[in-house]
C-alpha positions in Angstrom: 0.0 0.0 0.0 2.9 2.4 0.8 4.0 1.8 -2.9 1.0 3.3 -4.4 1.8 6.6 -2.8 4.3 9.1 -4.6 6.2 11.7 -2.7 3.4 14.0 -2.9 1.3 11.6 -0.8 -1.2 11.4 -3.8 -2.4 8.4 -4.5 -0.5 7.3 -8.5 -3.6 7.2 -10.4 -4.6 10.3 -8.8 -1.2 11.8 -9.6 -1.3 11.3 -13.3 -4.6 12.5 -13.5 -4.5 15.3 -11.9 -0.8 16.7 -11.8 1.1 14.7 -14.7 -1.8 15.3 -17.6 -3.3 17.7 -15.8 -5.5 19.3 -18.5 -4.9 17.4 -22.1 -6.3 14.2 -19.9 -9.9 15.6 -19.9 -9.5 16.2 -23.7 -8.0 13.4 -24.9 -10.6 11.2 -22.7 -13.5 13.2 -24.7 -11.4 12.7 -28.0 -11.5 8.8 -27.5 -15.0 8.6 -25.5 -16.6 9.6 -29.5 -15.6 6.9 -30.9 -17.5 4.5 -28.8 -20.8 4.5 -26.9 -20.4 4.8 -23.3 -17.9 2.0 -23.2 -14.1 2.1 -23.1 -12.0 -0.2 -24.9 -8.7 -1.1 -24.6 -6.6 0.9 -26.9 -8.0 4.2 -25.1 -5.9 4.1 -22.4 -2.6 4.0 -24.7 -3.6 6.5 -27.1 -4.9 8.8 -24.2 -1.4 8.5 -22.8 0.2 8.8 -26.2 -1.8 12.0 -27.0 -1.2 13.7 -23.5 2.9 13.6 -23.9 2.7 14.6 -27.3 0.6 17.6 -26.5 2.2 18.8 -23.3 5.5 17.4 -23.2 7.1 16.7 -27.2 4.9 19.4 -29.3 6.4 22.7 -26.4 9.6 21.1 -26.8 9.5 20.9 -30.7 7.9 24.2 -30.7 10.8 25.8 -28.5 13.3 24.3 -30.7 12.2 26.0 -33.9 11.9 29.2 -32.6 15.1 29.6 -30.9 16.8 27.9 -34.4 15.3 30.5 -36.1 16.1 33.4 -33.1 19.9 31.8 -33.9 19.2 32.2 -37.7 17.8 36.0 -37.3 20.6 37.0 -34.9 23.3 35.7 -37.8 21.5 37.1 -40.8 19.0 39.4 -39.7 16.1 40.5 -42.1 17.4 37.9 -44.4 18.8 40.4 -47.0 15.2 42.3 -47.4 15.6 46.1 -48.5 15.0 48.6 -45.4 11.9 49.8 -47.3 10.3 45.9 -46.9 11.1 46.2 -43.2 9.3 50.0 -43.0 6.0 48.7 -44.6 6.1 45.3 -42.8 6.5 47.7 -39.7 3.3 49.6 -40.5 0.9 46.7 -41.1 2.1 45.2 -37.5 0.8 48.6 -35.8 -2.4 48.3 -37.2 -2.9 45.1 -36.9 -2.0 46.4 -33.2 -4.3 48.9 -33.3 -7.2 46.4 -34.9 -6.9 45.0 -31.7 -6.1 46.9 -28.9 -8.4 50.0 -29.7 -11.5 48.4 -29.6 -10.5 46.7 -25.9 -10.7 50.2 -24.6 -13.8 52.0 -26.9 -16.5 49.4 -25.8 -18.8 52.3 -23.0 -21.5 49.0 -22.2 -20.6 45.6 -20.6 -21.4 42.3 -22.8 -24.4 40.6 -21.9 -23.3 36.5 -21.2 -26.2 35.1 -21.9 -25.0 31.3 -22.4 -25.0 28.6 -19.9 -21.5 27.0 -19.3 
């Protein structure tokens, strides 16, 4: 019985639930749970576990890779030989697209009705 228990004094099932796929477990349980009808079979468990690494461990850690390859590739290079006047205009659609989004954050004068039932 001592066994079962991790250092956190949570039970193991209870730990991977709650603190190892804390999260992607919910979804991928829904993910698999449409494929049958109330019942579970026994490849759910394994591709449950299979999903939740790849989604919270090995798709952040791919993720991070890339950008900081392409931070190191920027850093060498930077602007990958475009003319200044590329860089200007790029520069002015990124402030508007700024402005697209923060300006109508602060001009709403009425709060949002939430109408829906979560």
């Amino acid at each position: 019985m001592l066994s079962s228990y991790l250092v956190s004094g949570m039970p193991a099932r209870l730990w991977y639930h709650e603190i190892l796929f804390c999260g992607v477990d919910k979804l991928s349980m829904s993910i698999t749970s449409l494929s049958e009808n109330g019942g579970r079979s026994f490849w759910m468990f394994f591709f449950e576990g299979y999903f939740g690494l790849c989604i919270k461990f090995v798709n952040p850690a791919c993720l991070t890779f890339l950008f900081f390859q392409n931070l190191i590739a920027d850093i060498e290079e930077p602007y990958g030989e475009q003319p200044e006047v590329m860089q200007v205009l790029s520069s002015i659609l990124i402030y508007i697209a700024i402005m697209l989004v923060v300006v109508p954050m602060f001009s709403c004068d009425y709060q949002e009705g939430f109408e829906h039932n979560v």
